[in-house]
KOLZA-657778 format. One record per residue (C-alpha): x, y, z. Coordinates in steps of 0.1 Angstrom, whole numbers, plus 5000, padded with zeros to 4 digits. Each point is the difference from the previous one (the first is absolute). Layout:
XYZ;...
***
This chain:
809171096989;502150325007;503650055004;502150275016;502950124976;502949965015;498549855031;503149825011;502250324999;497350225019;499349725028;502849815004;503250194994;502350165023;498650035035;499550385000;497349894977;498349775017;496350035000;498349995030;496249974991;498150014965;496550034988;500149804970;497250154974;498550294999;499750304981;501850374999;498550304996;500650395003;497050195008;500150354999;496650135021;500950384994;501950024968;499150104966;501949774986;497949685003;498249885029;501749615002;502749844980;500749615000;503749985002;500549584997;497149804995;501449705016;502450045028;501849955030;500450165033;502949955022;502150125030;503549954993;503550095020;502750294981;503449985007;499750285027;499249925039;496250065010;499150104963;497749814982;497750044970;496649934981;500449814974;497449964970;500449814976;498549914966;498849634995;500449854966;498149694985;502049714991;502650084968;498750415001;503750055020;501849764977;498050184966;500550345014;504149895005;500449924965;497950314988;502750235015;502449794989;501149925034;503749795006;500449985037;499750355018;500150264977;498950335002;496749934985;499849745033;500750295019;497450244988;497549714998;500949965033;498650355012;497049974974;498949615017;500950125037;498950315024;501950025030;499550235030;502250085031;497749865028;499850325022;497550215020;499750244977;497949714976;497149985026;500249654990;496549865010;496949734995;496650004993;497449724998;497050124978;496649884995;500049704973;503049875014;502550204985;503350035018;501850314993;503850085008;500950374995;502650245006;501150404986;501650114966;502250185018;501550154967;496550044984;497050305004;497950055035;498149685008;501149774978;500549675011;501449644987;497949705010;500349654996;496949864997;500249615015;499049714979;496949815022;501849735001;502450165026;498749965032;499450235029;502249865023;503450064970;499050385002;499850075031;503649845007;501150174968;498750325019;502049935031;503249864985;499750394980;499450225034;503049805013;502350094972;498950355004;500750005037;503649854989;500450304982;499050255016;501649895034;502949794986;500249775029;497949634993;496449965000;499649775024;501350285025;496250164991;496949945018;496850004983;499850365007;503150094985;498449824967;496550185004;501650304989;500449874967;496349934996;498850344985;496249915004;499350365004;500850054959;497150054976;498349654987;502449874968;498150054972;498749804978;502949884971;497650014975;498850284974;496149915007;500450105033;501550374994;499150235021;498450335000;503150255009;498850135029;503450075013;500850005038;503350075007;501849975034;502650155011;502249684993;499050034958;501650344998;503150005013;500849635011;501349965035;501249665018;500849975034;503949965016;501949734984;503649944994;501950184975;500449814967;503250004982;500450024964;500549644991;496549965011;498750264978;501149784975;498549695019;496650164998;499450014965;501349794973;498250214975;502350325007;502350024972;503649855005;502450315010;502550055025;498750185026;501550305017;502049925031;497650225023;498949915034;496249945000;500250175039;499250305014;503550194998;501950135030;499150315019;502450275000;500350265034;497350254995;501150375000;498850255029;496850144993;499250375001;496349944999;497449724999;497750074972;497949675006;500049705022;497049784995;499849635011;499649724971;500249664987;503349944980;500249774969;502849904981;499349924959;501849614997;501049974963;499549644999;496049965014;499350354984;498550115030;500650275026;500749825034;499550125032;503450095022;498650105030;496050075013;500950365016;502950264993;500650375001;500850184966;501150265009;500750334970;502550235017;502350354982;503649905006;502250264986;499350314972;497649874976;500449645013;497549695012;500349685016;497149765000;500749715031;498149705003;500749825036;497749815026;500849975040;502849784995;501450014961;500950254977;498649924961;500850274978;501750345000;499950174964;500450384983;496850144990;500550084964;498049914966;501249674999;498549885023;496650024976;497750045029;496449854993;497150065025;496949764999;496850135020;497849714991;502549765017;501450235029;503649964987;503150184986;502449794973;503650154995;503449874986;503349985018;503550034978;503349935019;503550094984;500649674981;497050124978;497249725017;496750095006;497349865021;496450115007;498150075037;496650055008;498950175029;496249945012;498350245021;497149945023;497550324987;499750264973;501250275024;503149825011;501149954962;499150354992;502250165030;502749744985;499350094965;500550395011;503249935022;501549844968;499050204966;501150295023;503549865004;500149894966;498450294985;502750215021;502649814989;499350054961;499650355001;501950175028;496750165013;498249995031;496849824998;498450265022;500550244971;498049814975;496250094992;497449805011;498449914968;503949924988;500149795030;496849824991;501649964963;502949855013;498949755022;497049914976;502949914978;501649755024;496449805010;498549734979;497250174978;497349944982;500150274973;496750134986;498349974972;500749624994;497549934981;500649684988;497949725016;500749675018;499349774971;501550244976;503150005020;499549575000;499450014958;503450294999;501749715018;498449674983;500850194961;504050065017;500349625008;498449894966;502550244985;502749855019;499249674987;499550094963;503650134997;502549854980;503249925012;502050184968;503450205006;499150355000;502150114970;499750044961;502949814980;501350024966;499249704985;498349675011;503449835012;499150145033;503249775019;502050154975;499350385009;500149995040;503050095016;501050015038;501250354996;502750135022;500750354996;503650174996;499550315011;499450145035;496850204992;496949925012;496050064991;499050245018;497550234984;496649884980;497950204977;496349824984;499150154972;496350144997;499450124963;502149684982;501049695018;503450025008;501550005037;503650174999;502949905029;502350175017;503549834999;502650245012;501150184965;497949774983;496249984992;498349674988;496850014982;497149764998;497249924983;496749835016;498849764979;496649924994;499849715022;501150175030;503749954994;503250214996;502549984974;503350194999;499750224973;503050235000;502850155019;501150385009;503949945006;501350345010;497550295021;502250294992;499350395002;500050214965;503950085011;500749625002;500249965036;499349635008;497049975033;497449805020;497050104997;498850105040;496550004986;498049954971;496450084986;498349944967;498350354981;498850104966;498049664992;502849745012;502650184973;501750155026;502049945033;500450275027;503749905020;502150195029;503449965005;500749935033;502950255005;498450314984;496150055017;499250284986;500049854960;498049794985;500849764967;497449934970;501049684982;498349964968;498649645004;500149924959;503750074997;500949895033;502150335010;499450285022;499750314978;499150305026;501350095034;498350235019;500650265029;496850015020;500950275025;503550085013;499250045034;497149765006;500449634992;498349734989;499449745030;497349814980;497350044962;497249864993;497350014969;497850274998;497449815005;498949615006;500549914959;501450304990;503049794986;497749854975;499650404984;502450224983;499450215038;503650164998;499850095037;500649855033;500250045036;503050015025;500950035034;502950145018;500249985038;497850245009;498550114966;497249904975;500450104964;499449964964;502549894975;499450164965;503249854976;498850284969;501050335023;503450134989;502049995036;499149825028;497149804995;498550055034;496750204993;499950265028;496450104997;499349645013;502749975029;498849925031;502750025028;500049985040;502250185022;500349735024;501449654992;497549744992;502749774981;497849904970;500449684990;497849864973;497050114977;497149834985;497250144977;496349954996;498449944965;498650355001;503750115014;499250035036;503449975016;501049795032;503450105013;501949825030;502750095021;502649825020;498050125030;497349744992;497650244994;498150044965;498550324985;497150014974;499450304976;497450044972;503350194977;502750175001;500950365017;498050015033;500049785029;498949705008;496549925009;500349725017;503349935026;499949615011;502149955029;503249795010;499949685014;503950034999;502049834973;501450184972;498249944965;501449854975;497349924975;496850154993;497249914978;496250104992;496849854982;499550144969;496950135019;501750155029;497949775018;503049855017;503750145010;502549705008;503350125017;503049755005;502449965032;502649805004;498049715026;496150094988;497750174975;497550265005;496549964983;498150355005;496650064990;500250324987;495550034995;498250255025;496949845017;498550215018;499750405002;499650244976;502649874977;498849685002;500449794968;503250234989;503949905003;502150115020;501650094969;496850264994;499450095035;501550035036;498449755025;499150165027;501550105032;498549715018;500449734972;503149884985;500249724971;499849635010;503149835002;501149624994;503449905009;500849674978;502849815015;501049624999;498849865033;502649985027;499949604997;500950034963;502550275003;502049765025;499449714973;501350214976;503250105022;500949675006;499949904971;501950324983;501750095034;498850354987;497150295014;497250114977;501250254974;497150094972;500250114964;498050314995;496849834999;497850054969;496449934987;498649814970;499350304973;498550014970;497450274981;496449955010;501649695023;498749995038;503349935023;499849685015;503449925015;503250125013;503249864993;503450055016;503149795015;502449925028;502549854995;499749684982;496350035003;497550114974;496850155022;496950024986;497050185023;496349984988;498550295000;496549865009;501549805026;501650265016;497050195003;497849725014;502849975029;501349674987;502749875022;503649954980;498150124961;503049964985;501549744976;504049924993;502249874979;504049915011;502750024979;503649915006;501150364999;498850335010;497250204978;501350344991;497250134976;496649904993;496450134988;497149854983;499749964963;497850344992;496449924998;499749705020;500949875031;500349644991;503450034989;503250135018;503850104984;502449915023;503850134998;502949825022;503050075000;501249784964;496749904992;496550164985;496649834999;496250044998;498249755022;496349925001;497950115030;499449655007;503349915008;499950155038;499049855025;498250075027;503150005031;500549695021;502749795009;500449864968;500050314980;502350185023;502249744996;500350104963;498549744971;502649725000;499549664980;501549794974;500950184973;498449804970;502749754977;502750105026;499249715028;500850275025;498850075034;499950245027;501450274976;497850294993;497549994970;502350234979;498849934962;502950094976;500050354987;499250104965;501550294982;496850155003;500250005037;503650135008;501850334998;502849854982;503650105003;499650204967;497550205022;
***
């Protein structure tokens, strides 16, 4: 005999639970035809499926619930030591139930197989392409109770998506909620997997729905019970107003298109209207306007500028792009073309504008092959040389999950003694200063923080920990003059740290790391400053390599500290007449040098002196970070709203199989580009959950010596990112994983010489964290990783462990 826990609450409580229909016993399962990370997973044994009423009008949900023999419920109670409805009811609650907004988007459906099995099945909408929950009917359950659970279902839909009663609807109206055209439900069992042989439609892409009504954020809640417990922003889920578009000077495209709008709470993109004008048009000096209307309604009128992270899809016809209005929301719009040459005459109208905008050039003036480059960048690539096959890319993704599942839950931190309770603190600091500044130590394992006047140092355990080690409590010049550092770098095998004083560019400070003082200032040129150093090479800080490199605006030099004078070597100056506005620097292991500009555009030279041999162009936005492999494989430049992934390998020509570090491409043949940006549906996640735009760290790879980069690492925000390098060049959609915190990153980079572990610096708080802790992004992780907080019986709060004193800058630092 079989019991439902808490049966009389879930059927027979207040009316805007009532339950309309049940299938008594069956079983749950997840099955995952095109995921790595296990073909089918039985969720409850023994359950229950039911349609049940919420408190809203026309809303109603799928209910599943776990079935327990007779005295499991009552044995399970006492276990958790449970005294009416505590919070270990609650959570028990959300591990015994799975509930489900009943909604279009589910492509709720039925199908009766051969052998008699009866099969109830709808979308993980919040799960990987494909994947599916079904509800596998007990025999005992007869034909006739499905097929009026099926109907009493499309009705609920048809509630909700019309808000008017069902019995308005005629059995046409209810067809629509049929979906017999989908793909057979697979088989929920692990026996029956698949070969992956993937076919994707359009639909498994980029998910699009077709008109319904606007939700509001009480139902986002509604939908899913599993989303942790926060208050949510007070945003309207709608399409915002449409302000008066300005007088165009010129049309630069008008195409006709389908318009979708992405709806936060089905995490789909639904379509607005079948056929409108977009229409890309120059409205003032170095000013766009990109209007979205149909014959009788105006959508959308936005400013072309980088925000609006422009995406463009070939394979699925369409172009995804985010909209911000001036109370800091963000939403995201896809427009769907009918042909390749209607979305490239789009494309051209709009990079054009925005490429305009950026720079303060006319397009017209730009090379063809820089063109090319440029709009490259923009598309949805495929990069070469992805050699890594389908089933490896399935075994990379089943050894992730198994390594997910074999990590401890322990605090990241390293404490004094065993009375652990004892040592945490909730520290609040006193001061006003921030982090702000983070340098990883390569030749000893220490990571060193920048905290206004102050420097904290810590020490990485050997577990993969950090433990405060020591404090720096005054960053003075040799004259006594207190100052925060601007910048820092590590040189002469970790013993040393190179700072610049904000107020005085053309010095910079050596501060003896073992006595924890800055001993030397130096004058590096009195007429050309220092905008930005870097090592002399990849590793050169793990050497007793005295020199290093700098830039000025429109100057590459060497910096030699053991010449009397200025310490600018001459011989080894490169400067331009005109102004390129340098930015940042970034060396090979052999020294090759990448320098970037807040043009946007990146120059490669094999050393010092002469120029470049290779000039990558602009896509636009200035530079604010730059990177390279240890190979020189690989340059990765940072904007503010993406990152730019070049492959820097000739192959084809006579240089072919040389950098463009070594040798120029040719006149025809520039590097390939890969633009890595959140997708626009995740960038207007992030927004509303932040109510702020997407503003990277300078992004950085995984380094070690004789280590192959794997990963890049970087942060908006709250938000830890985390791209794979072999995902991005197989073309993966979204190959990125994140971590939320409750306040902004302002410094972070991988532990040196591996990429499973990252050192993360907010603003009164230090911490390494495994690899394993991201996630990959949906609902839930965007949301941030909220639960009860262990021995504290509280819920809804965020899943803040206590800090240790070898995870804080303390006050003394």
């Amino acid at each position: 005999m079989f019991v439902l826990r808490n049966v009389g609450k879930l059927l027979f409580g207040t009316s805007n639970k009532e339950a309309l229909i049940d299938l008594p016993q069956g079983q749950l399962y997840l099955v995952r035809p095109l995921s790595p990370k296990g073909y089918s997973e039985l969720i409850f044994k023994d359950a229950s499926a039911l349609i049940r009423r919420t408190a809203q009008d026309f809303q109603y949900q799928l209910v599943v619930q776990r079935v327990f023999e007779e005295g499991e419920a009552e044995l399970l109670a006492e276990e958790e030591g449970a005294d009416g409805e505590t919070d270990a009811d609650l959570l028990a609650g959300e591990r015994d139930e799975r509930t489900f907004l009943l909604d279009e988007a589910l492509h709720f459906r039925v199908e009766n197989r051969e052998g008699s099995d009866k099969v109830v099945a709808w979308r993980d909408l919040s799960g990987d392409t494909g994947d599916v929950y079904e509800f596998v009917c007990d025999p005992a359950i007869s034909a006739t109770q499905i097929a009026q659970f099926a109907k009493i279902a499309r009705q609920c839909q048809y509630e909700r998506k019309y808000r008017k009663p069902h019995t308005t609807a005629s059995d046409e109206d209810l067809a629509q909620f049929e979906f017999d055209d989908e793909q057979p439900i697979p088989q929920a069992s692990p026996i029956h997997s698949p070969t992956r042989a993937k076919l994707i439609e359009p639909s498994d892409s980029v998910i699009l729905t077709k008109p319904e009504a606007n939700m509001s954020a009480k139902l986002q809640k509604a939908e899913s019970p599993q989303t942790p417990i926060k208050a949510p922003r007070e945003r309207s889920l709608k399409p915002p107003a449409v302000p008066a578009a300005p007088e165009a000077r010129e049309i630069l495209a008008a195409e006709l298109a389908e318009l979708h709008f992405f709806d936060f709470p089905s995490g789909t993109f639904v379509q607005q209207d079948a056929s409108v004008t977009a229409t890309v048009s120059e409205i003032g000096d170095w000013e766009y306007w990109l209007e979205v209307k149909s014959a009788d309604r105006e959508w959308l009128g936005i400013p072309v500028v980088a925000d609006i992270n422009p995406v463009f899809n070939f394979e699925f016809l369409s172009f995804i792009f985010n909209q911000f209005t001036e109370d800091g929301s963000a939403y995201s719009w896809l427009l769907r073309f009918k042909d390749q040459g209607t979305l490239e005459r789009f494309q051209d109208g709009l990079l054009q504008a925005l490429w305009e905008q950026l720079n303060e050039v006319k397009w017209s003036k730009v090379k063809d092959q820089d063109r090319d480059y440029i709009t490259d960048a923009f598309n949805d690539l495929t990069m070469e040389d992805s050699e890594q096959a389908p089933e490896e890319q399935e075994e990379e993704e089943q050894a992730e999950e198994e390594e997910e599942e074999e990590e401890d839950d322990r605090a990241q931190s390293e404490h004094y003694d065993s009375d652990e309770e004892g040592d945490d603190v909730e520290y609040k600091p006193k001061d006003k200063d921030v982090n702000k500044m983070l340098a990883v130590g390569y030749k000893h394992d220490r990571s060193f923080v920048v905290r206004g006047s102050k420097i904290g140092v810590f020490k990485h355990t050997p577990n993969n920990h950090l433990e405060f080690s020591t404090n720096i409590s005054k960053v003075e010049t040799p004259k006594g003059e207190l100052f925060s550092p601007k910048k820092v770098m590590l040189h002469n095998e970790d013993r040393n740290l190179i700072l610049q004083k904000d107020s005085d560019p053309n010095k910079l400070y050596r501060m003896d790391l073992e006595y924890g003082k800055v001993v030397d200032e130096w004058t590096i040129h009195e007429d050309i400053p220092v905008v930005n150093f870097a090592p002399e090479n990849k590793f050169a800080q793990m050497t007793h390599e005295p020199t290093f490199l700098g830039i000025s605006r429109n100057a590459l030099y060497r910096v030699d500290p053991r010449i009397s004078g200025s310490k600018l070597v001459d011989s080894q100056l490169k400067q331009y007449t005109s102004k390129n506005d340098f930015s940042a620097l970034a060396t090979t292991e052999k020294g090759y040098i990448a320098v970037a500009s807040n043009k946007g555009d990146v120059r490669l030279f094999d050393r010092l002196g002469i120029n470049a041999k290779t000039h990558i162009p602009a896509l636009g936005e200035p530079i604010i970070g730059l990177d390279v492999s240890a190979d020189g494989r690989w340059v990765l430049a940072t904007c503010r709203t993406y990152l730019l992934l070049i492959d820097a390998l000739q192959k084809s020509g006579k240089n072919e199989g040389k950098l463009g570090f070594e040798k120029p491409f040719a006149a025809d043949s520039k590097p390939q580009p890969r633009r890595l940006a959140l997708t626009p549906e995740h960038v207007a996640q992030f927004a509303y959950e932040t109510g702020k735009g997407v503003s990277f760290t300078p992004a950085k790879f995984n380094t070690g010596e004789g280590t192959t980069e794997t990963s890049i690492i970087t942060a908006s925000g709250p938000y830890i990112i985390e791209w794979s390098l072999k995902k991005v060049l197989a073309g993966r959609k979204a190959p990125y994983l994140i971590k939320r915190y409750t306040d902004d990153v302002k410094a972070d980079d991988f532990k040196f010489g591996t990429d499973k572990n990252v050192i993360v610096a907010l603003p009164h708080e230090v911490n390494m964290i495994s690899h394993t802790k991201l996630k990959r992004p949906t609902r839930e992780s965007i949301t941030g990783d909220f639960a009860v907080r262990r021995g504290s019986g509280r819920i809804g709060t965020p899943a803040r462990r206590k800090l240790g004193r070898g995870d804080v800058v303390e006050e003394a630092f």
